[in-house]
N, C-alpha and C positions, 0 to 999 in steps of 0.2 A: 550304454555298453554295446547293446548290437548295432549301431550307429559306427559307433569305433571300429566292429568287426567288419563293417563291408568296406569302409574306408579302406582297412588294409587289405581285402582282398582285391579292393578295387584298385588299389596302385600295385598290387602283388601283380594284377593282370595285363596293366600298363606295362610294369618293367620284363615281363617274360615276354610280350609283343613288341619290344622296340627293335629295332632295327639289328642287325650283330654287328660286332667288331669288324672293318675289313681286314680279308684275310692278307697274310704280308705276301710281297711280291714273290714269285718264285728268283731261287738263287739264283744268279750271273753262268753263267757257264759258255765258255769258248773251248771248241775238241779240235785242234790241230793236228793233219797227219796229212802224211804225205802221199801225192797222187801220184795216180802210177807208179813204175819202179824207176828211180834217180838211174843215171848214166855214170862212169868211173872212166876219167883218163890216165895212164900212166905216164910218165918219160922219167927214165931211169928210177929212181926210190920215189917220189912223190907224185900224191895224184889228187887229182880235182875232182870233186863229187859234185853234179849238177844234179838237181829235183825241181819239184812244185810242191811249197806249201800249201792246204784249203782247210780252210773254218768251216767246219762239220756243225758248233755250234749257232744258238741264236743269238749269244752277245758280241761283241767286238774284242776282239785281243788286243791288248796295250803291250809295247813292252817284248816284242817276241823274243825268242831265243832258241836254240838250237843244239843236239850234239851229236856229230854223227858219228860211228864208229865204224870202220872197214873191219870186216870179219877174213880171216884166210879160207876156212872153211864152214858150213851150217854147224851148230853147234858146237865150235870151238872158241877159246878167248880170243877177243878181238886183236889184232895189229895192232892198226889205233886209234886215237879218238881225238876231234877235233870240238870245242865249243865254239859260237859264234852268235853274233847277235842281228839278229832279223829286223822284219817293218818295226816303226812304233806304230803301225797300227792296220789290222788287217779285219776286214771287216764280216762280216758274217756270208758263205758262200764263194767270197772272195781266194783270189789261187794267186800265189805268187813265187816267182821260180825262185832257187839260191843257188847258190855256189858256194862250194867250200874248198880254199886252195890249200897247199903247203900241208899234203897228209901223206907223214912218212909212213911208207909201209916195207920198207927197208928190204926189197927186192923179192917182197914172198909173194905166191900166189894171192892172189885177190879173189876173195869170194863174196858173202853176199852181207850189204851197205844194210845198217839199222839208222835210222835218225827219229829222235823221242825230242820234243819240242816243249818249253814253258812257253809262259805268258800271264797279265793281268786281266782277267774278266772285266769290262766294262760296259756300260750305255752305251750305245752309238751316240756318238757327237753329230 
């Protein structure tokens, strides 16, 4: 019987001394935003919106996307908004410029450019 009992405390002391679980990787994360302030051209109703995208993040963006809206004034509803689809793949630190054509803003004052970006979090390749 006390034979029995060191036995289990002897594997008891084994299993609380083994090595742990590894812990899982941390999450994927790419933060795309745009540098500096984008440039707006007009000629008559429609205007071109140039910028630079940069991955803020430490994963690689798959997949980018884009949507930028022209605003008339700071806190008023946007003009308009254009979607658009970016790199497949922008890398971590990496800047990459876009353009957005064919954004009606149907002869109103132009004030100030918002663009909010998707993307898929990956590994670098």
């Amino acid at each position: 019987m006390r034979t029995l009992v060191l036995v289990g405390v002897g594997s008891l002391t084994l299993a609380c001394g083994a090595a742990p679980y590894p812990s899982p990787p941390p999450p994927l994360v790419a933060v795309i935003v745009t540098e500096g302030t984008p440039t707006i051209s007009c000629q008559n109703t429609t205007c071109t919106v140039s910028g630079v995208m940069l991955n803020t993040g430490p994963a690689c963006a798959a997949h980018v996307s884009g949507n930028t809206h022209v605003i008339q004034v700071a806190g008023f509803p946007f003009i308009a908004g254009v979607n658009w689809i970016g790199p497949a793949l922008l890398r971590p630190n990496e800047r990459v410029p876009y353009t957005v054509s064919g954004v009606d803003v149907s002869g109103r004052t132009v004030g100030p450019i918002e663009t909010s970006f998707g993307s898929t979090p990956i590994v670098c390749p």
